[in-house]
mmCIF entry with sequence, helices, sheets and N, C-alpha, C, O atoms, coordinates in Angstrom:
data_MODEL
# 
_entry.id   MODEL 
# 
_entity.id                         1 
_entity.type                       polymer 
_entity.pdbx_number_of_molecules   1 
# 
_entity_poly.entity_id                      1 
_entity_poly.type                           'polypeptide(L)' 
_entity_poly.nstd_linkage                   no 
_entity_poly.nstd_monomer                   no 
_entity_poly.pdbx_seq_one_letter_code       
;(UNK)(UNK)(UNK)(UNK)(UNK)(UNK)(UNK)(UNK)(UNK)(UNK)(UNK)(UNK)(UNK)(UNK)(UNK)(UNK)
(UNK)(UNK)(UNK)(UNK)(UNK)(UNK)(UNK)(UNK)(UNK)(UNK)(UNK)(UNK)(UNK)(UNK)(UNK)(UNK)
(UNK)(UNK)(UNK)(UNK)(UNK)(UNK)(UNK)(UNK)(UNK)(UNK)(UNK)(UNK)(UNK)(UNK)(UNK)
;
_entity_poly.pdbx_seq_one_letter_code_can   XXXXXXXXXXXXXXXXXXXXXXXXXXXXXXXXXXXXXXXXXXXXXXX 
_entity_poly.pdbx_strand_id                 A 
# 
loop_
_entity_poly_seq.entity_id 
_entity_poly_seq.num 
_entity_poly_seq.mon_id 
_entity_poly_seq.hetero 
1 1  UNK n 
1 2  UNK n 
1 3  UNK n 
1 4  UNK n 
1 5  UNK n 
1 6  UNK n 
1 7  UNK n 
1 8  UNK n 
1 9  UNK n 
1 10 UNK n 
1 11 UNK n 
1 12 UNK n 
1 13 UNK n 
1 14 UNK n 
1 15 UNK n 
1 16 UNK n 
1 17 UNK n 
1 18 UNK n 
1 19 UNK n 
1 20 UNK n 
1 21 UNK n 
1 22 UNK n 
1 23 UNK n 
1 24 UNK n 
1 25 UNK n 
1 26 UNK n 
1 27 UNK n 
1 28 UNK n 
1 29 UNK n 
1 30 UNK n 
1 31 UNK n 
1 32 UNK n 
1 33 UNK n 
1 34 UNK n 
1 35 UNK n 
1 36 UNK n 
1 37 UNK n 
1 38 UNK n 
1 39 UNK n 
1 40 UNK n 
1 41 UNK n 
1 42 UNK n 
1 43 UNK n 
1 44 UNK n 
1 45 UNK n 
1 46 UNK n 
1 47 UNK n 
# 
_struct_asym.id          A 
_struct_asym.entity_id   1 
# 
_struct_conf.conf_type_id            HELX_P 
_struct_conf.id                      HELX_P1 
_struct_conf.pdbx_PDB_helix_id       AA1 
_struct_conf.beg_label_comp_id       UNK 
_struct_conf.beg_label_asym_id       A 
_struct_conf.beg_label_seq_id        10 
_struct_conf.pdbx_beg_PDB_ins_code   ? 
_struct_conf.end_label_comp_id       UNK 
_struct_conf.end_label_asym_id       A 
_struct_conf.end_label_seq_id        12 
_struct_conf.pdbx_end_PDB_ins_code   ? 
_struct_conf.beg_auth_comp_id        UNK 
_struct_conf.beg_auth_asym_id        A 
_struct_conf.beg_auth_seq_id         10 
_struct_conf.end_auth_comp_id        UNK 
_struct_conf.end_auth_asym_id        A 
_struct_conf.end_auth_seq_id         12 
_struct_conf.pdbx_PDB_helix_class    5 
_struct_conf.details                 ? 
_struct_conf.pdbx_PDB_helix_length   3 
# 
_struct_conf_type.id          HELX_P 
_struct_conf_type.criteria    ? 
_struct_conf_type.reference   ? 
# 
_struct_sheet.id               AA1 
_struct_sheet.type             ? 
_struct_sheet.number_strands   3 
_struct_sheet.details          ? 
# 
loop_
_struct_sheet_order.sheet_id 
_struct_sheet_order.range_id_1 
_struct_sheet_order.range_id_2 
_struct_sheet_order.offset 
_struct_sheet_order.sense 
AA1 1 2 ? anti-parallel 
AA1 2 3 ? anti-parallel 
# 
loop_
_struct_sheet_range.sheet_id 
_struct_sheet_range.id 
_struct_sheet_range.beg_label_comp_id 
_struct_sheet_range.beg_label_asym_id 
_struct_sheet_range.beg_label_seq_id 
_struct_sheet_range.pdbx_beg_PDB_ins_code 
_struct_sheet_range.end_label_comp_id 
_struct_sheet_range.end_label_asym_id 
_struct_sheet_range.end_label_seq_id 
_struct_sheet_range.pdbx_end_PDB_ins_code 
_struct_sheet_range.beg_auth_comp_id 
_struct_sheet_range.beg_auth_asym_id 
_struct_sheet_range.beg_auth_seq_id 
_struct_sheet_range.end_auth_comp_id 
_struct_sheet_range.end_auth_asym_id 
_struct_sheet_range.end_auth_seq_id 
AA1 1 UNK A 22 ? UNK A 26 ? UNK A 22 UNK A 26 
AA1 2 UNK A 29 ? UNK A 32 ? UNK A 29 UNK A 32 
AA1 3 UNK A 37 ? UNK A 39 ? UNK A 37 UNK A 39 
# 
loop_
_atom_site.group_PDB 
_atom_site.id 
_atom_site.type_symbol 
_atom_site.label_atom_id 
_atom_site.label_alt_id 
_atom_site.label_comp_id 
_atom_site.label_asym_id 
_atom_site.label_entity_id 
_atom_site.label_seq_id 
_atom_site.pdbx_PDB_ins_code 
_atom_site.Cartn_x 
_atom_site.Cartn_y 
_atom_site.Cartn_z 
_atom_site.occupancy 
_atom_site.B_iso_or_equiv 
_atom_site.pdbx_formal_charge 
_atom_site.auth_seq_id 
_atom_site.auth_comp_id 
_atom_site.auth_asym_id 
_atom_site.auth_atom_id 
_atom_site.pdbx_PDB_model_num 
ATOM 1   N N  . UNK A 1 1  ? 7.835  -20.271 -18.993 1.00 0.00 ? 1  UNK A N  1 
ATOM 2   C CA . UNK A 1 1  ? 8.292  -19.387 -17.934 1.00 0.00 ? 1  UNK A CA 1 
ATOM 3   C C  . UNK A 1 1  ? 9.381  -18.466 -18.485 1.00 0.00 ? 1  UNK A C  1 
ATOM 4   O O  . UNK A 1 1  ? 10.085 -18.867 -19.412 1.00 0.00 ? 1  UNK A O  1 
ATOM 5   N N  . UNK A 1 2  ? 9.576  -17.068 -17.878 1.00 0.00 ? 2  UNK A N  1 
ATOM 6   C CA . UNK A 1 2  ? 10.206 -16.058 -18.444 1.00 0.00 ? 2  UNK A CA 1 
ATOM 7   C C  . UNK A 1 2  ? 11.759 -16.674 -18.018 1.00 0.00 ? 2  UNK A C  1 
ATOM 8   O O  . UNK A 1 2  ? 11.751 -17.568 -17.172 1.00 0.00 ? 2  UNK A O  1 
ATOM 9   N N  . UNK A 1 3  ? 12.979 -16.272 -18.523 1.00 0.00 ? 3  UNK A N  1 
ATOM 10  C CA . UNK A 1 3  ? 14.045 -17.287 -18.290 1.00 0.00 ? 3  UNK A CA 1 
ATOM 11  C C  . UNK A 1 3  ? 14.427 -16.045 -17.343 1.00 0.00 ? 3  UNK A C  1 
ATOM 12  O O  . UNK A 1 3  ? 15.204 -16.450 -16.478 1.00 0.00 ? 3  UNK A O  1 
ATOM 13  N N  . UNK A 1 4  ? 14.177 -14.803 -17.216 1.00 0.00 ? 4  UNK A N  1 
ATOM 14  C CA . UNK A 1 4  ? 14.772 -14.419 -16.004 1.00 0.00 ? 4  UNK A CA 1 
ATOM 15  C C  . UNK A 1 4  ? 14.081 -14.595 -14.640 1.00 0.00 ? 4  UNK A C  1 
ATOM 16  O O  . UNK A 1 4  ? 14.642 -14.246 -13.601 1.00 0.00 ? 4  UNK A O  1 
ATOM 17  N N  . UNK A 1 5  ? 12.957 -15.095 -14.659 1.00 0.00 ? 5  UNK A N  1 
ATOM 18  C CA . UNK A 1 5  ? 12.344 -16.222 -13.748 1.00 0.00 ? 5  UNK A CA 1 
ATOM 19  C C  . UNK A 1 5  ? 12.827 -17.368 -13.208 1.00 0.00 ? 5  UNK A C  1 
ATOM 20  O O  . UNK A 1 5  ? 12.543 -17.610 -12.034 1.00 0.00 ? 5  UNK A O  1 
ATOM 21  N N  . UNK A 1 6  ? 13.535 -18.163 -13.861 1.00 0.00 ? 6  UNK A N  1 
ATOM 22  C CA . UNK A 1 6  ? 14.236 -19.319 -13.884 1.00 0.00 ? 6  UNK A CA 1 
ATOM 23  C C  . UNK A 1 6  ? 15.253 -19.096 -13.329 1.00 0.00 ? 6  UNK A C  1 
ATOM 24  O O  . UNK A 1 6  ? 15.448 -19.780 -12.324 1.00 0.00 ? 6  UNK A O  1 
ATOM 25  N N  . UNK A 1 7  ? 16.335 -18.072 -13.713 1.00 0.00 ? 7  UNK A N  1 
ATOM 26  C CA . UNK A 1 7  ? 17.401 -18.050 -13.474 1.00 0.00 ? 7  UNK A CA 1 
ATOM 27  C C  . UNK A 1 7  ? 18.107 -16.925 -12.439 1.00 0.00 ? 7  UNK A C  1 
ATOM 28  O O  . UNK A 1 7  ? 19.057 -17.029 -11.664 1.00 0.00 ? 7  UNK A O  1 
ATOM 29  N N  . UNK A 1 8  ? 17.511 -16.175 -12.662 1.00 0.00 ? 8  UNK A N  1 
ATOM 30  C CA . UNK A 1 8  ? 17.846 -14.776 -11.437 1.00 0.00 ? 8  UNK A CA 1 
ATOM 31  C C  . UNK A 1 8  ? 17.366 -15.018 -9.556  1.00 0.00 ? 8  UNK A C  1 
ATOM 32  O O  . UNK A 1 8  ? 16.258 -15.432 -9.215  1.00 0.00 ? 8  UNK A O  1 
ATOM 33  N N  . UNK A 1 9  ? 18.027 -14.800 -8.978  1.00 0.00 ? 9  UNK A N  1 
ATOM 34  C CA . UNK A 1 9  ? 17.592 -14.880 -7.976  1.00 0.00 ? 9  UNK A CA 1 
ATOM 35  C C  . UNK A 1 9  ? 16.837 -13.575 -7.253  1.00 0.00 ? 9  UNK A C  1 
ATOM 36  O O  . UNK A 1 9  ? 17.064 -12.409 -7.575  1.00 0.00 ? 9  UNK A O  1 
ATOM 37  N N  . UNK A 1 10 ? 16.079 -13.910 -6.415  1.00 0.00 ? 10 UNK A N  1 
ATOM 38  C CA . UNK A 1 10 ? 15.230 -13.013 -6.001  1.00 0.00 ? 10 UNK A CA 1 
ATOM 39  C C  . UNK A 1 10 ? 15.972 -11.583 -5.157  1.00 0.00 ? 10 UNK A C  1 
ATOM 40  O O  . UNK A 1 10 ? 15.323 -10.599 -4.800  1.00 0.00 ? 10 UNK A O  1 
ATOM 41  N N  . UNK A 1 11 ? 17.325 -11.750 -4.979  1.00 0.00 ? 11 UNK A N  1 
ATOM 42  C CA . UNK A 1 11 ? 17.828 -10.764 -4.160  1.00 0.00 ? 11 UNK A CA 1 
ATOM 43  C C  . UNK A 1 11 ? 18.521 -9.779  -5.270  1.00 0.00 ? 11 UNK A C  1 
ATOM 44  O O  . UNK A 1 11 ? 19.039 -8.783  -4.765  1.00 0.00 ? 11 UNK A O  1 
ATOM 45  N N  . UNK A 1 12 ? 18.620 -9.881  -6.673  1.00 0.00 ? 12 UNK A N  1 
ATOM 46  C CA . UNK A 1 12 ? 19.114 -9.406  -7.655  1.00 0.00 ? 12 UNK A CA 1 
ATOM 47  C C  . UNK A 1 12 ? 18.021 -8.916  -8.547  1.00 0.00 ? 12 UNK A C  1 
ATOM 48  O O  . UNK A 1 12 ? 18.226 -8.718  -9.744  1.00 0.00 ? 12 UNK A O  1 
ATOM 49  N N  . UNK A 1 13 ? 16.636 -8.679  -7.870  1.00 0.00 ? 13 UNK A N  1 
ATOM 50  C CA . UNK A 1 13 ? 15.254 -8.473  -8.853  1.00 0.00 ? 13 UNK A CA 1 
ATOM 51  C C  . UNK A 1 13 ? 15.640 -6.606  -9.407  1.00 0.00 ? 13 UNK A C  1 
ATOM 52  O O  . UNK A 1 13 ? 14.931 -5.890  -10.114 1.00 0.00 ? 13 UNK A O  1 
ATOM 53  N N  . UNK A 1 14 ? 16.746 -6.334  -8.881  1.00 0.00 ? 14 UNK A N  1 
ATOM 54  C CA . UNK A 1 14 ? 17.077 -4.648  -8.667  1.00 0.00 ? 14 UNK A CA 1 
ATOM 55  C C  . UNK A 1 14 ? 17.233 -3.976  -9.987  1.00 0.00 ? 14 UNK A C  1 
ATOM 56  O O  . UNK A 1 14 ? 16.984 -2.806  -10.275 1.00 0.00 ? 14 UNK A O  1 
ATOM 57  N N  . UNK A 1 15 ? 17.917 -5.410  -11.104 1.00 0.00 ? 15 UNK A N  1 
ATOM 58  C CA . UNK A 1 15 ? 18.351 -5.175  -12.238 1.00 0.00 ? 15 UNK A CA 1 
ATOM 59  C C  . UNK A 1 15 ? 17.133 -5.197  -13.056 1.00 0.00 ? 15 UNK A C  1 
ATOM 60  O O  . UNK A 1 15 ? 16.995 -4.303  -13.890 1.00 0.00 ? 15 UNK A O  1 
ATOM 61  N N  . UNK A 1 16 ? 16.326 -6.006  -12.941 1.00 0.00 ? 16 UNK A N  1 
ATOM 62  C CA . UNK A 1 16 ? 15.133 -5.833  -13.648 1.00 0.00 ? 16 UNK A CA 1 
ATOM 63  C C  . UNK A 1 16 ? 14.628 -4.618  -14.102 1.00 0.00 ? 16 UNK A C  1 
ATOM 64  O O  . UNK A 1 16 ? 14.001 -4.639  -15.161 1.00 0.00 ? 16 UNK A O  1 
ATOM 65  N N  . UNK A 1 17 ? 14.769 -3.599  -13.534 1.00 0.00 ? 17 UNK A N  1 
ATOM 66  C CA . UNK A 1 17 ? 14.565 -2.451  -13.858 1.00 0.00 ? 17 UNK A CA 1 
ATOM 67  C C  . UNK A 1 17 ? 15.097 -1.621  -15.016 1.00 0.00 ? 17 UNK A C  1 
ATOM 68  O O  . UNK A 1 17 ? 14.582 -0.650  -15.571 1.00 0.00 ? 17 UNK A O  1 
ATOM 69  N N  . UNK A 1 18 ? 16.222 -2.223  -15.241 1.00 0.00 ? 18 UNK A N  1 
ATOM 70  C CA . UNK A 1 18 ? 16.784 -1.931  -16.479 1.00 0.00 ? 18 UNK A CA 1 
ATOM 71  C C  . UNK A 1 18 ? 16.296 -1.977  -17.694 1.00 0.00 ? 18 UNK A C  1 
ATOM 72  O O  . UNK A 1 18 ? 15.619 -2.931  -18.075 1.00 0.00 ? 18 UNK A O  1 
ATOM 73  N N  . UNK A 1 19 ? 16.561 -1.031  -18.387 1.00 0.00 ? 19 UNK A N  1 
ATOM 74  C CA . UNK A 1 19 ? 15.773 -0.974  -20.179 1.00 0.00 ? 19 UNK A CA 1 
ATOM 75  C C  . UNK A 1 19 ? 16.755 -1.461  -20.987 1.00 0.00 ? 19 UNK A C  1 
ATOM 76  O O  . UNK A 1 19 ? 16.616 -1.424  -22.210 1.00 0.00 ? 19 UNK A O  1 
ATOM 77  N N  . UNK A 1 20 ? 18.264 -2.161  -20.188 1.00 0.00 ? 20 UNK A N  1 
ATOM 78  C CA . UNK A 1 20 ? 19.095 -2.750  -21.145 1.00 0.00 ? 20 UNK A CA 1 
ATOM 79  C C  . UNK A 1 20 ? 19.231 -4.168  -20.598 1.00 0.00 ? 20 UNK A C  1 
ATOM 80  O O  . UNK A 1 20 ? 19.340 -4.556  -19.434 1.00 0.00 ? 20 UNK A O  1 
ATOM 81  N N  . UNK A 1 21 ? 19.187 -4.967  -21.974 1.00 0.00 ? 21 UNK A N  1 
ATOM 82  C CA . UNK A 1 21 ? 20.192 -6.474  -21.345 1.00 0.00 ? 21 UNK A CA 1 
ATOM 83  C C  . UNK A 1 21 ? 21.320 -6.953  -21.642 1.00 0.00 ? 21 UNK A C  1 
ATOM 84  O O  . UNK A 1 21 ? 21.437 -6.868  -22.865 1.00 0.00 ? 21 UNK A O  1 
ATOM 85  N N  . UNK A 1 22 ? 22.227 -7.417  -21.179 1.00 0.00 ? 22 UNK A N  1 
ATOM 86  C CA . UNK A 1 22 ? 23.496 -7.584  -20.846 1.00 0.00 ? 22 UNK A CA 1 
ATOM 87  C C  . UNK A 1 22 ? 23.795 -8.733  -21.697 1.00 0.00 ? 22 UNK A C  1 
ATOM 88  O O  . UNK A 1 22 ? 22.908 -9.584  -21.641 1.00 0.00 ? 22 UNK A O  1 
ATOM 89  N N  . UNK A 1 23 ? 24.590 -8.967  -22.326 1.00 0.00 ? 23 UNK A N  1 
ATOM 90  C CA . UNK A 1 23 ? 25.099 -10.485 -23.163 1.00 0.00 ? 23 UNK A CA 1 
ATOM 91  C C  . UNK A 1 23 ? 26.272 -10.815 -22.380 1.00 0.00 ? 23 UNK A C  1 
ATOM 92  O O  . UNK A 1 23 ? 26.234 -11.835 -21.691 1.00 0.00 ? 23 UNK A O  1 
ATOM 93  N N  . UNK A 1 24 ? 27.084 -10.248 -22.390 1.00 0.00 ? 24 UNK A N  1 
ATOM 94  C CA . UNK A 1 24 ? 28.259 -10.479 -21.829 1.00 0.00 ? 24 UNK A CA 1 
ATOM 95  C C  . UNK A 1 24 ? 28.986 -9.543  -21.218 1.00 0.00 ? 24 UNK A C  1 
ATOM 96  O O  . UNK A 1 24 ? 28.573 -8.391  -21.347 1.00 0.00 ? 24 UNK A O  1 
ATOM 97  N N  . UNK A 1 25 ? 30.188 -9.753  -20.435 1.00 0.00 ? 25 UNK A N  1 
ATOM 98  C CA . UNK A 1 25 ? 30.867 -9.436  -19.559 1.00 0.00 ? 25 UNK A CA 1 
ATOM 99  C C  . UNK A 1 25 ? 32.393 -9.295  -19.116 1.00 0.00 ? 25 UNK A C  1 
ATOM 100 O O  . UNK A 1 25 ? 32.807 -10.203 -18.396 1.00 0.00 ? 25 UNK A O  1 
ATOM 101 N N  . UNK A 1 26 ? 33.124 -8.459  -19.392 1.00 0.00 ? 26 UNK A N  1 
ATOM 102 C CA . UNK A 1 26 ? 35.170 -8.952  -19.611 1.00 0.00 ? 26 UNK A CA 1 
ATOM 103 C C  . UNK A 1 26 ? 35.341 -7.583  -18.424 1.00 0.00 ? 26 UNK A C  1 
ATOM 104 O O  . UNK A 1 26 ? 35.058 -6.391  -18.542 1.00 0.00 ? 26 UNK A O  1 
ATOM 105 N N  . UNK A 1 27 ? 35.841 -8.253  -17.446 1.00 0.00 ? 27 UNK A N  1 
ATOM 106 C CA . UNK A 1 27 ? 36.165 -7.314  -16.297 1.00 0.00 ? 27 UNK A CA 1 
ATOM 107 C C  . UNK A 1 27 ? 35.042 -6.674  -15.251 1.00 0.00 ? 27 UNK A C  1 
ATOM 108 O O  . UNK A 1 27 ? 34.241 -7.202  -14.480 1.00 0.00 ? 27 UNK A O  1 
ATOM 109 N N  . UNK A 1 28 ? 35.386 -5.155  -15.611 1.00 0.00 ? 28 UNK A N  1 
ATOM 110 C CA . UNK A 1 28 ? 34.405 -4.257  -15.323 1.00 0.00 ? 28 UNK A CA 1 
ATOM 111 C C  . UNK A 1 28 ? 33.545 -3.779  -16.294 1.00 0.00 ? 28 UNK A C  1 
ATOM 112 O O  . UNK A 1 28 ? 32.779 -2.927  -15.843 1.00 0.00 ? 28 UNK A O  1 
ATOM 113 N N  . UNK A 1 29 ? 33.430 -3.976  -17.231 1.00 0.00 ? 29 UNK A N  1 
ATOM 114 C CA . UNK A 1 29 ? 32.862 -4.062  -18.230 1.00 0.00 ? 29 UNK A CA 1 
ATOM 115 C C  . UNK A 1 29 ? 31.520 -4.819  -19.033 1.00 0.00 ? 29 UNK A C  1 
ATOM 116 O O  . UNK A 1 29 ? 31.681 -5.929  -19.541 1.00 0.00 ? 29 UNK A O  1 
ATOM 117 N N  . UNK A 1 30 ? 30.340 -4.196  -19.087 1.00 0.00 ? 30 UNK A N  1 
ATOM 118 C CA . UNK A 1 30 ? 29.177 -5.275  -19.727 1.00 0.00 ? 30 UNK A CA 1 
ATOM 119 C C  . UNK A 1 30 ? 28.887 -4.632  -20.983 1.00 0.00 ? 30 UNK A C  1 
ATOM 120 O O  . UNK A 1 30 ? 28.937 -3.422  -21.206 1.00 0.00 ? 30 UNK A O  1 
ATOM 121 N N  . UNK A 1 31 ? 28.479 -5.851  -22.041 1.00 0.00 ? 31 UNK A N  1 
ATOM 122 C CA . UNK A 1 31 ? 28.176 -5.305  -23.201 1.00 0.00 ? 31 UNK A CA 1 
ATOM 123 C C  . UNK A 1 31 ? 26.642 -5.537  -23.433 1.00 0.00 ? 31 UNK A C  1 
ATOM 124 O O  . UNK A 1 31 ? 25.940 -6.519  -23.190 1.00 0.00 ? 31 UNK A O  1 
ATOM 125 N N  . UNK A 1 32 ? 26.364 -4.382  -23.950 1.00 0.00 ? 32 UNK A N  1 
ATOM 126 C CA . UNK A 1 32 ? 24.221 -5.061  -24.216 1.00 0.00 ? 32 UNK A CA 1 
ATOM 127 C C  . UNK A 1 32 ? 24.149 -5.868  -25.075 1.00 0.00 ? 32 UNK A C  1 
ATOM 128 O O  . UNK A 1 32 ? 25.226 -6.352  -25.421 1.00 0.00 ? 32 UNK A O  1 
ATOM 129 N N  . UNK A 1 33 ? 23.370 -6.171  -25.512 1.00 0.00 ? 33 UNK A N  1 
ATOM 130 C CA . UNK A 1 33 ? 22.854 -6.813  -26.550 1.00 0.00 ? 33 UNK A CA 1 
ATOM 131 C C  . UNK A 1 33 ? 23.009 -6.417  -28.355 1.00 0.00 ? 33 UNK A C  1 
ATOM 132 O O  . UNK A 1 33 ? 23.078 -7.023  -29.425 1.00 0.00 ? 33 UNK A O  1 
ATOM 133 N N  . UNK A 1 34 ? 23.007 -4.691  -27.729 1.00 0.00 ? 34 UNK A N  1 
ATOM 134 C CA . UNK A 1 34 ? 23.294 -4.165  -29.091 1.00 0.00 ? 34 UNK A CA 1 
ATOM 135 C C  . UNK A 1 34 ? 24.843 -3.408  -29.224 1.00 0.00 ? 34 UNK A C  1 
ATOM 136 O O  . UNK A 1 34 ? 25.120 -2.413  -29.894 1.00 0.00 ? 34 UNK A O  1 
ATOM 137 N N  . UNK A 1 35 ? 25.467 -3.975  -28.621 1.00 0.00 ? 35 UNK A N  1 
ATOM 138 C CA . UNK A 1 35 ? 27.287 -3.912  -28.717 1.00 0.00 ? 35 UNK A CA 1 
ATOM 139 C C  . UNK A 1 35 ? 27.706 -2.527  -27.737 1.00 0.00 ? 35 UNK A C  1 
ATOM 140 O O  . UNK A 1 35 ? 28.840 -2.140  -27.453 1.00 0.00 ? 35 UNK A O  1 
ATOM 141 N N  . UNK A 1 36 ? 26.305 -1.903  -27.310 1.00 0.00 ? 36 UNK A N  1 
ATOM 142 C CA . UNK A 1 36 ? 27.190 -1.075  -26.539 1.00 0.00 ? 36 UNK A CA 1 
ATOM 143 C C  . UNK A 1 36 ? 28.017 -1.722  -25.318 1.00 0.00 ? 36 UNK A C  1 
ATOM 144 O O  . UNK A 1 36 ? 28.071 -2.883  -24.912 1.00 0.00 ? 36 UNK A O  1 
ATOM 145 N N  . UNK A 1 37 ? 28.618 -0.581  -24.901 1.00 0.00 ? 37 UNK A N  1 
ATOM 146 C CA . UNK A 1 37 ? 29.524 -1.073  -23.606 1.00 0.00 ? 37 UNK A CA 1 
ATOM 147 C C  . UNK A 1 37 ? 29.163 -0.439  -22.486 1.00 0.00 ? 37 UNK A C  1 
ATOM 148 O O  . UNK A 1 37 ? 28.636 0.642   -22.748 1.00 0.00 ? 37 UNK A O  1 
ATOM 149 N N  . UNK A 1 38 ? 29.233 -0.672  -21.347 1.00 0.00 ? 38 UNK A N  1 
ATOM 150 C CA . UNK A 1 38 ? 29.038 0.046   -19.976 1.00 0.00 ? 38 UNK A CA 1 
ATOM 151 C C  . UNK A 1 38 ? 29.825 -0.586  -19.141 1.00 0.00 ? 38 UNK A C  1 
ATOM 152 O O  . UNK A 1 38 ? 30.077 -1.791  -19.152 1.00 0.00 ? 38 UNK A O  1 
ATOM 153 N N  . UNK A 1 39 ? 30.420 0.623   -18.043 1.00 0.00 ? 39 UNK A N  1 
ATOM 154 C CA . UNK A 1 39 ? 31.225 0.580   -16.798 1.00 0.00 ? 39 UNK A CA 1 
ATOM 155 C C  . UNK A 1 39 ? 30.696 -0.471  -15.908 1.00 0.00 ? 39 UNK A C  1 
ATOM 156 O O  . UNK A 1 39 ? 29.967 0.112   -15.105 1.00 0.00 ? 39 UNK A O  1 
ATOM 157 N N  . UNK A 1 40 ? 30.707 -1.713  -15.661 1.00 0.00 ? 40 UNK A N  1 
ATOM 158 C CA . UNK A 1 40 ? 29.941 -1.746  -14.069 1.00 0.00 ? 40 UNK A CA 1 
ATOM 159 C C  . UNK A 1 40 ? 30.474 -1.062  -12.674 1.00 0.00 ? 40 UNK A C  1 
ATOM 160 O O  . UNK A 1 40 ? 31.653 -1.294  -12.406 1.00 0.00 ? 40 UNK A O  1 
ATOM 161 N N  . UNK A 1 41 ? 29.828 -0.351  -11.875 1.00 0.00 ? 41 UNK A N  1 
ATOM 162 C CA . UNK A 1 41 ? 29.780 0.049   -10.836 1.00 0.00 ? 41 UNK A CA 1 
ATOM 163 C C  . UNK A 1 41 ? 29.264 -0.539  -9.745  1.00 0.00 ? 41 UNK A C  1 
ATOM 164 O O  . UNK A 1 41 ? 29.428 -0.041  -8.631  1.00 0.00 ? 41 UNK A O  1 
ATOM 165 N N  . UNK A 1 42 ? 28.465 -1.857  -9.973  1.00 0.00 ? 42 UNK A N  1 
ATOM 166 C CA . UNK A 1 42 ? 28.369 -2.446  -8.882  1.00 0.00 ? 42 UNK A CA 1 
ATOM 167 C C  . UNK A 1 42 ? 29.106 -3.854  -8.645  1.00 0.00 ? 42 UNK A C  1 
ATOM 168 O O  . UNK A 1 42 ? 28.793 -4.794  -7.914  1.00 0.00 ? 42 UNK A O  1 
ATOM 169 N N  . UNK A 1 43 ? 29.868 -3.728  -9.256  1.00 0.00 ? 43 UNK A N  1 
ATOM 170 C CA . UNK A 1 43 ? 30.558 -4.946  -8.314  1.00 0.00 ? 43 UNK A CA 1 
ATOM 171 C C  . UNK A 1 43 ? 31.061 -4.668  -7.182  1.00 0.00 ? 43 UNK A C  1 
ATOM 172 O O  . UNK A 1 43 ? 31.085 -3.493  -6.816  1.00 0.00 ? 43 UNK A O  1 
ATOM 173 N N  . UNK A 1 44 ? 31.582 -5.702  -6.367  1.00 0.00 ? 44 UNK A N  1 
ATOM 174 C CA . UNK A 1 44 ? 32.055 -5.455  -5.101  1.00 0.00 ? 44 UNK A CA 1 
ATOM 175 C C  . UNK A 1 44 ? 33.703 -4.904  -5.009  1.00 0.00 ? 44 UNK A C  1 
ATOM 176 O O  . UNK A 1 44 ? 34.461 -5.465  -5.801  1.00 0.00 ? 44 UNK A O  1 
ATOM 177 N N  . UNK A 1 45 ? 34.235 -3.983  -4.218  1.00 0.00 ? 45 UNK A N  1 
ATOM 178 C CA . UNK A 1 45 ? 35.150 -3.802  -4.114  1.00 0.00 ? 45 UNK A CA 1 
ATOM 179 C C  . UNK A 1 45 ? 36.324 -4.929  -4.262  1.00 0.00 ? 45 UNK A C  1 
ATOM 180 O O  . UNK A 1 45 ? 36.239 -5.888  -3.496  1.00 0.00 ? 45 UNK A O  1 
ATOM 181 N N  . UNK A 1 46 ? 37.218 -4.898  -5.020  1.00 0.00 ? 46 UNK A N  1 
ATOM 182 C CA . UNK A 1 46 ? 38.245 -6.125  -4.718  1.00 0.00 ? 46 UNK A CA 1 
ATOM 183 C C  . UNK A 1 46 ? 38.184 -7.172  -5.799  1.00 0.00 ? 46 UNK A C  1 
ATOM 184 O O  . UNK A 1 46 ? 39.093 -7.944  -6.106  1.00 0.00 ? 46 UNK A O  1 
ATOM 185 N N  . UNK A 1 47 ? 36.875 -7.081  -6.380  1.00 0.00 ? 47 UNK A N  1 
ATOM 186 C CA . UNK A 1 47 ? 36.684 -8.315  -7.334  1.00 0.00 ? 47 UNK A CA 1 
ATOM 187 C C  . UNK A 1 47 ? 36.995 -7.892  -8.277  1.00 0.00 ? 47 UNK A C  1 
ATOM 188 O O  . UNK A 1 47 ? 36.982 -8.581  -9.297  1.00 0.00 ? 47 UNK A O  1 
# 
């Protein structure tokens, strides 16, 4: 089974769409796989 099958929940299928994957995470901040960096914009206000 695909592990984002396993592990993602069905109300978050939104990201799937993405042509990048995420390794990790420090703040607002996600890094891909291949060291770039990106803003997140969807977190929730406050967090």
């Amino acid at each position: 089974m695909d592990i984002f099958e396993v592990l993602e929940s069905e109300v978050r299928t939104y990201c799937r769409t993405w042509d990048t994957v995420f390794d990790r995470a420090a703040g607002s901040t996600l890094y891909s796989e291949d060291g770039r960096d990106y803003l997140d914009f969807s977190q929730a206000p406050g967090r």
